[in-house]
C-alpha positions as CSV (number, residue, x, y, z in Angstrom):
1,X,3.6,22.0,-45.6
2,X,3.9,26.2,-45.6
3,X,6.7,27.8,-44.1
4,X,3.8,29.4,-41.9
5,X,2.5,26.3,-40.8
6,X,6.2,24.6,-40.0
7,X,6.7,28.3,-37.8
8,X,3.1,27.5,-36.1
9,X,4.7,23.8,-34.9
10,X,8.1,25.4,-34.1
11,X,6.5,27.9,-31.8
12,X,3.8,25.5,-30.1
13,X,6.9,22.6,-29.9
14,X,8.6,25.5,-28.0
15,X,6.2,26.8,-25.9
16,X,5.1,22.5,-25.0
17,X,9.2,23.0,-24.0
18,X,9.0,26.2,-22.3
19,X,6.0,24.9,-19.6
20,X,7.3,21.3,-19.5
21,X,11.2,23.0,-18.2
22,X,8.7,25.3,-15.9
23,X,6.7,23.0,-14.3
24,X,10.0,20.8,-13.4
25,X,11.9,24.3,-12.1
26,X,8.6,24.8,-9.9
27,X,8.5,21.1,-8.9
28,X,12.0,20.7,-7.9
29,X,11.5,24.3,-5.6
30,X,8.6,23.6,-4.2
31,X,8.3,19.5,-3.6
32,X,8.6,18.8,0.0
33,X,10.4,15.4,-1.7
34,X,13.0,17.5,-3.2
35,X,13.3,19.3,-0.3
36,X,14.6,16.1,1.2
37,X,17.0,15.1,-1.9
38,X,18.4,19.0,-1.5
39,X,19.1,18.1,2.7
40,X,20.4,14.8,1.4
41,X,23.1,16.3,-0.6
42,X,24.0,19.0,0.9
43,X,24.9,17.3,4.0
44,X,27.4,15.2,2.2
45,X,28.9,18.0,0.2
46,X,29.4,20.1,3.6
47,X,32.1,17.6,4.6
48,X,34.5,19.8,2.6
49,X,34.5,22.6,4.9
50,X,35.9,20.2,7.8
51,X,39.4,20.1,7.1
52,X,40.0,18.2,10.4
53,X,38.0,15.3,10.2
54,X,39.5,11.7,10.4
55,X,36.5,9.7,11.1
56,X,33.0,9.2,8.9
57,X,30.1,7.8,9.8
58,X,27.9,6.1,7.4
59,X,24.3,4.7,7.9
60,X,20.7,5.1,8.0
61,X,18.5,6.8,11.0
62,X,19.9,4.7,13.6
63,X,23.5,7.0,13.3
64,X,21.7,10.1,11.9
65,X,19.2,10.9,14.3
66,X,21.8,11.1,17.4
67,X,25.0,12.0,15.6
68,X,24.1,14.4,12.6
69,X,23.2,17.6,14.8
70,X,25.2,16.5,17.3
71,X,29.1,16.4,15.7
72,X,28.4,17.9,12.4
73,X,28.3,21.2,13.5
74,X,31.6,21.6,14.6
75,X,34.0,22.2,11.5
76,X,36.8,21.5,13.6
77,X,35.3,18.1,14.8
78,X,37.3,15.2,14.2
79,X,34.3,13.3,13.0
80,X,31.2,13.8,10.9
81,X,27.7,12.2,10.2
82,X,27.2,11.5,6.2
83,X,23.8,8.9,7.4
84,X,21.0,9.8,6.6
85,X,17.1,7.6,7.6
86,X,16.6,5.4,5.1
87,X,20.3,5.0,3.2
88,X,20.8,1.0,2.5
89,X,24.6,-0.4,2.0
90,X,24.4,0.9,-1.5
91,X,23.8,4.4,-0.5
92,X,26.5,4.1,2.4
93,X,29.0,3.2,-0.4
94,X,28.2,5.8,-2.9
95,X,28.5,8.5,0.0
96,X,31.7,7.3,1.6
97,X,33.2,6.9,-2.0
98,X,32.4,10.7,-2.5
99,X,33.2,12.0,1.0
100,X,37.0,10.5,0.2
101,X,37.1,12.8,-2.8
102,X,35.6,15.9,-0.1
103,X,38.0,15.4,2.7
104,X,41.3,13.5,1.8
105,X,41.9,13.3,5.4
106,X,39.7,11.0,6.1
107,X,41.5,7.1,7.9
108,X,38.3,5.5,9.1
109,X,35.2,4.5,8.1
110,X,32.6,3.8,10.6
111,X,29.7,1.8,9.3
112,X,26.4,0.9,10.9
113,X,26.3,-2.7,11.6
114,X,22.9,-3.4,12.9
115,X,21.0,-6.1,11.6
116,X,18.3,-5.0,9.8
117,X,20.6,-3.2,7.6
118,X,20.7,-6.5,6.3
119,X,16.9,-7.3,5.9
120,X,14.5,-6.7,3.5
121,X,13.5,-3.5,4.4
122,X,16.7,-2.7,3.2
123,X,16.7,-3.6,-0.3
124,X,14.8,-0.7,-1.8
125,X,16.2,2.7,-0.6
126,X,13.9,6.0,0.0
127,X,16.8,7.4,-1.3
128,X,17.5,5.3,-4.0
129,X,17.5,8.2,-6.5
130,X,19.2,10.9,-4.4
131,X,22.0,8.4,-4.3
132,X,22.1,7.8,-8.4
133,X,24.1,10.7,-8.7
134,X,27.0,9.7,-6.8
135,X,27.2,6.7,-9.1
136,X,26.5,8.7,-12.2
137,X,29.1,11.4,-11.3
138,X,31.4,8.3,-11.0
139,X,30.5,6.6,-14.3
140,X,29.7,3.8,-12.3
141,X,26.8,1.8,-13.8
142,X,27.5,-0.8,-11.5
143,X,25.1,1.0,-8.8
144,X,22.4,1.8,-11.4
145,X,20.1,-1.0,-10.9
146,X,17.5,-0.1,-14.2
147,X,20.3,1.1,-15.9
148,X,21.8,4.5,-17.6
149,X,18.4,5.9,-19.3
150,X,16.2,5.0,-16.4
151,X,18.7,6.8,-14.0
152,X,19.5,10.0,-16.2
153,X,15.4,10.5,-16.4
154,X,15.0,10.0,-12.7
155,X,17.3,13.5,-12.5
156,X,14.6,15.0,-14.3
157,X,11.4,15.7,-11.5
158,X,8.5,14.7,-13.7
159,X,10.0,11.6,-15.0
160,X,11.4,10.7,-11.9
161,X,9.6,7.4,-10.3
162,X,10.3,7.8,-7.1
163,X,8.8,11.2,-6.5
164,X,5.6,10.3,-8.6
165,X,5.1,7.5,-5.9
166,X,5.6,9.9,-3.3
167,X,3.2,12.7,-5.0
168,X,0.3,9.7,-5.5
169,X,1.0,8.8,-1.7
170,X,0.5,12.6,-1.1
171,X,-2.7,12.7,-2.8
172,X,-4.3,9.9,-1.2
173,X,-3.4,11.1,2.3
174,X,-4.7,14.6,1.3
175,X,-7.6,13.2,-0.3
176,X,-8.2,10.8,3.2
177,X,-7.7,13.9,5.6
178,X,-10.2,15.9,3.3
179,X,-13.0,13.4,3.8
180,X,-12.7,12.5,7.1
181,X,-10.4,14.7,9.4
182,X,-10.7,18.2,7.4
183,X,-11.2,19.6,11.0
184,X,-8.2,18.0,12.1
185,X,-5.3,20.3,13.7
186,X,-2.0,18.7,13.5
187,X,-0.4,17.4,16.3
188,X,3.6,17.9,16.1
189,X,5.3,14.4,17.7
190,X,5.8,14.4,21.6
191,X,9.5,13.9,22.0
192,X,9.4,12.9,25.4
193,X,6.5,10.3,24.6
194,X,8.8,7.4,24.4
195,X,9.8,8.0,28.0
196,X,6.3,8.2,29.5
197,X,5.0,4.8,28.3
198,X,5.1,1.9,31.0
199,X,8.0,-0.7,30.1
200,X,5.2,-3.2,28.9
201,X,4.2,-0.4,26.6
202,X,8.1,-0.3,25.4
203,X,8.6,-3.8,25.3
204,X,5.1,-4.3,22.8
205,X,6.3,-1.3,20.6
206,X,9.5,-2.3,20.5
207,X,8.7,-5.9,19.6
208,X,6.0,-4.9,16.9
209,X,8.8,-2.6,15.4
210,X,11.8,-4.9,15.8
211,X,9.7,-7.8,13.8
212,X,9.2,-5.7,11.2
213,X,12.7,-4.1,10.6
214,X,14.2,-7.3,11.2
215,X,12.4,-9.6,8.6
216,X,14.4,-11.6,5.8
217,X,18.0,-10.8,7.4
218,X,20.4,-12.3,5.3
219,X,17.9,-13.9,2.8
220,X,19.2,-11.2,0.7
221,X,23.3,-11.1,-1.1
222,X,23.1,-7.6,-2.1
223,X,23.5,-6.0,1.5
224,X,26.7,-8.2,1.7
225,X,28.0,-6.9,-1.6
226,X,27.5,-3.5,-0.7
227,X,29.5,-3.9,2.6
228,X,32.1,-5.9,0.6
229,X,32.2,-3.0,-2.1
230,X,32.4,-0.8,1.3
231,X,35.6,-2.7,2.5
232,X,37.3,-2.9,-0.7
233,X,36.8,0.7,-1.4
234,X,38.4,1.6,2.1
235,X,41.5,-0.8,1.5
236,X,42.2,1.3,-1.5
237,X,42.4,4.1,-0.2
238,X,44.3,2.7,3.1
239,X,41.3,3.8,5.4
240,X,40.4,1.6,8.6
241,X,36.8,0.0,8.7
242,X,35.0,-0.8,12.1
243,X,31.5,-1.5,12.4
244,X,28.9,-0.3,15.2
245,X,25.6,-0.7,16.5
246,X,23.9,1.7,18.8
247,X,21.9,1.0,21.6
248,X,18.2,0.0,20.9
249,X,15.5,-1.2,23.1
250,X,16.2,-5.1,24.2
251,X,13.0,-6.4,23.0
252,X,13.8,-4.8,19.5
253,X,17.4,-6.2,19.7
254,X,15.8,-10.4,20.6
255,X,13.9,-9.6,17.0
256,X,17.1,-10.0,15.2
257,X,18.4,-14.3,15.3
258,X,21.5,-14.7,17.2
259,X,22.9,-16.7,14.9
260,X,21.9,-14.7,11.8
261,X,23.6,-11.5,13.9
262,X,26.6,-14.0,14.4
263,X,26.7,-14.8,10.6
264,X,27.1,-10.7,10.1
265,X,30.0,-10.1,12.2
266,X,31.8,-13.1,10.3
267,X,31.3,-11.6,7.3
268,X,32.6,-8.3,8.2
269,X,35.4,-9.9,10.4
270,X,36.1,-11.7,7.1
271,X,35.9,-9.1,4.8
272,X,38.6,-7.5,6.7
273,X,36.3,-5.2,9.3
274,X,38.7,-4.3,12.2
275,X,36.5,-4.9,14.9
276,X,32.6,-5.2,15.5
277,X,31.2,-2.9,18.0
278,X,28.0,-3.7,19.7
279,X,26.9,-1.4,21.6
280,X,22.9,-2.5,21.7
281,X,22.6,-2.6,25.3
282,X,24.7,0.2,26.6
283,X,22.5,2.4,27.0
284,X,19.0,1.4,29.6
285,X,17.1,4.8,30.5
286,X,14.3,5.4,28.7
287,X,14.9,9.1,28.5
288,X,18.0,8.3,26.1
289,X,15.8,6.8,23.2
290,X,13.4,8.6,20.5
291,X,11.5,5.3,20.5
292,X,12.8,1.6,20.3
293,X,15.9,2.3,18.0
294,X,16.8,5.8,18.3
295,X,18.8,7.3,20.6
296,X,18.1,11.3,20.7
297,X,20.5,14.5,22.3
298,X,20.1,13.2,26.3
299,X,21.3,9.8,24.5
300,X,24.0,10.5,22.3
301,X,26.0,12.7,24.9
302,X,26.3,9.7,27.1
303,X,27.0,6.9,24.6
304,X,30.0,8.7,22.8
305,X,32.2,8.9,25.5
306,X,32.0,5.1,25.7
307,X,32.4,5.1,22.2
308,X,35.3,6.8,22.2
309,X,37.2,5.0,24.9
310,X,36.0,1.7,22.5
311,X,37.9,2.9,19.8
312,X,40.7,5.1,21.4
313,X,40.0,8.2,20.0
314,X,38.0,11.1,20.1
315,X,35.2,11.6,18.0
316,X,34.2,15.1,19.3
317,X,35.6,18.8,19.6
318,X,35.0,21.3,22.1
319,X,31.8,22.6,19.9
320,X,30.4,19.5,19.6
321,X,26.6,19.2,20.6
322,X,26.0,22.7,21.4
323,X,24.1,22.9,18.0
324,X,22.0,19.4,19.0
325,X,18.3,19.9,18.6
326,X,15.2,18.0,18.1
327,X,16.1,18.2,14.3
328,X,18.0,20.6,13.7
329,X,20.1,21.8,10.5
330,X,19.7,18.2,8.8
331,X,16.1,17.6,9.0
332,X,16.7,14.4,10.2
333,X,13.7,12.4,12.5
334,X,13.0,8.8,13.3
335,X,11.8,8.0,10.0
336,X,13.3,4.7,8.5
């Protein structure tokens, strides 16, 4: 081959480079799922400005709906939020293995004990990704489930698997609304909905919802490993681990087996979790809860007092909640 036609490959090779490093740039700005990864961090990484804090929580939407907008705020708070909707065990582990290294201060973990944390639903993370690079950063392969390559790639927009599921999902809801509700204004979620349903309203929702979220608890070991991982991690570093459930509807709570709810708090007991707190039915208004298993601002500002006097200490400072909105700086929403 000519030196002209090895110069013609060079440039096209480059300029193949050039739009494929563009189009990842403009994904990764632009991509309403980066959007969330960017959030996802960077509420982890702000723990470093709280040089006060003793106390993190770690879980999925159940702690990060109330508690994110409501303590994080407050730099001088003696607690702080790391959950996030959707986080698993595994997630809860990477995050509270890199909030140690942010705030050395830190003498208790607080982890989210409810059980569908233990279910099925629980197995495959929205976050799974996001959460990579904790393990990554920590030369850990241990949390990579496919593995180095596959993980390393999923960094890179285009070749990562999650967000191509979430752009075909995007595509087929665009593509629905486009043939049949192109006319449609968008209706923002009613808040106070929740609220205004009759009980046997609650008690069907909550049901449905509580079947679902509870399915296949404990049929799974990997939730137990990632608590155990959790516990061992905490021992190291001579932090305290206790365990909490926030209030939920009753009818979502009778989805989840007594005995399989028993089996849990054995396991953490065993594993060497200070104490189990279950807090499922303290709180009974309907205007404290989002929807079955969410307790929103009116909610949270009424269960943490209790919680505190549980554990005997304070979890908020004199700025705490004054930030508290319907979503607020995290983004975060009833989304599992």
């Amino acid at each position: 081959m000519s030196e002209l036609t090895w110069k013609r490959l060079a440039l096209m090779a480059l300029s193949v480079l050039a739009v494929f490093v563009a189009s990842n740039v403009l994904t990764r700005a632009t991509s309403g799922y980066f959007r969330r990864e960017r959030i996802y961090h960077e509420e982890l990484d702000a723990l470093a400005a709280h040089r006060s804090v003793h106390i993190v929580f770690a879980g999925d939407s159940h702690f990060a709906v109330p508690l994110n907008d409501y303590i994080n705020p407050d730099p001088a708070g003696p607690a702080y939020s790391v959950a996030f909707g959707g986080d698993s065990p595994r997630e809860c582990y990477a995050k509270l293995r890199r909030a140690l290294e942010l705030a050395p201060s830190i003498d208790t973990f607080i982890i989210e004990a409810d059980p569908h944390m233990f279910a099925r639903g629980r197995l495959e993370s929205s976050n799974r990704s996001f959460a990579d690079w904790y393990f990554i950063r920590a030369l850990d392969r241990t949390g990579l489930k496919h593995g180095w390559a596959a993980a390393l790639l999923d960094q890179v927009p285009l070749f990562n698997n999650d967000f191509l599921q979430y752009l075909r999902r995007s595509i087929a809801a665009s593509t629905a609304r486009a043939r049949g509700q192109s006319g449609d204004v968008p209706v923002q979620e009613d808040e106070g909905a929740w609220g205004r349903l009759t009980e046997a309203q609650r008690i069907e929702e909550a049901r449905d919802t509580g079947r679902g979220d509870h399915a296949g608890i404990g049929a799974s070991p990997e939730p137990f490993y990632w608590y155990a991982r959790t516990v061992q991690l905490a021992r190291e570093h001579h932090v305290r681990v206790i365990a909490v459930r926030f209030p939920v509807h009753p009818e979502y709570a009778a989805q989840a087996p007594a005995d399989r709810v028993a089996a849990i708090d054995a396991f953490l007991l065993g594993k060497g979790v200070e104490q189990v707190i279950d807090l499922r039915a303290a709180l009974a208004d309907p205007r404290d809860f989002e929807d079955p298993d969410h307790v929103n601002d009116a909610g949270v500002a009424s269960l943490l007092p209790v919680l505190e006097v549980r554990l005997g200490r304070r979890l908020t400072g004199s700025g705490a909640g004054k930030a508290a909105s319907s979503q607020g700086a995290s983004g975060q929403t009833a989304s599992r």
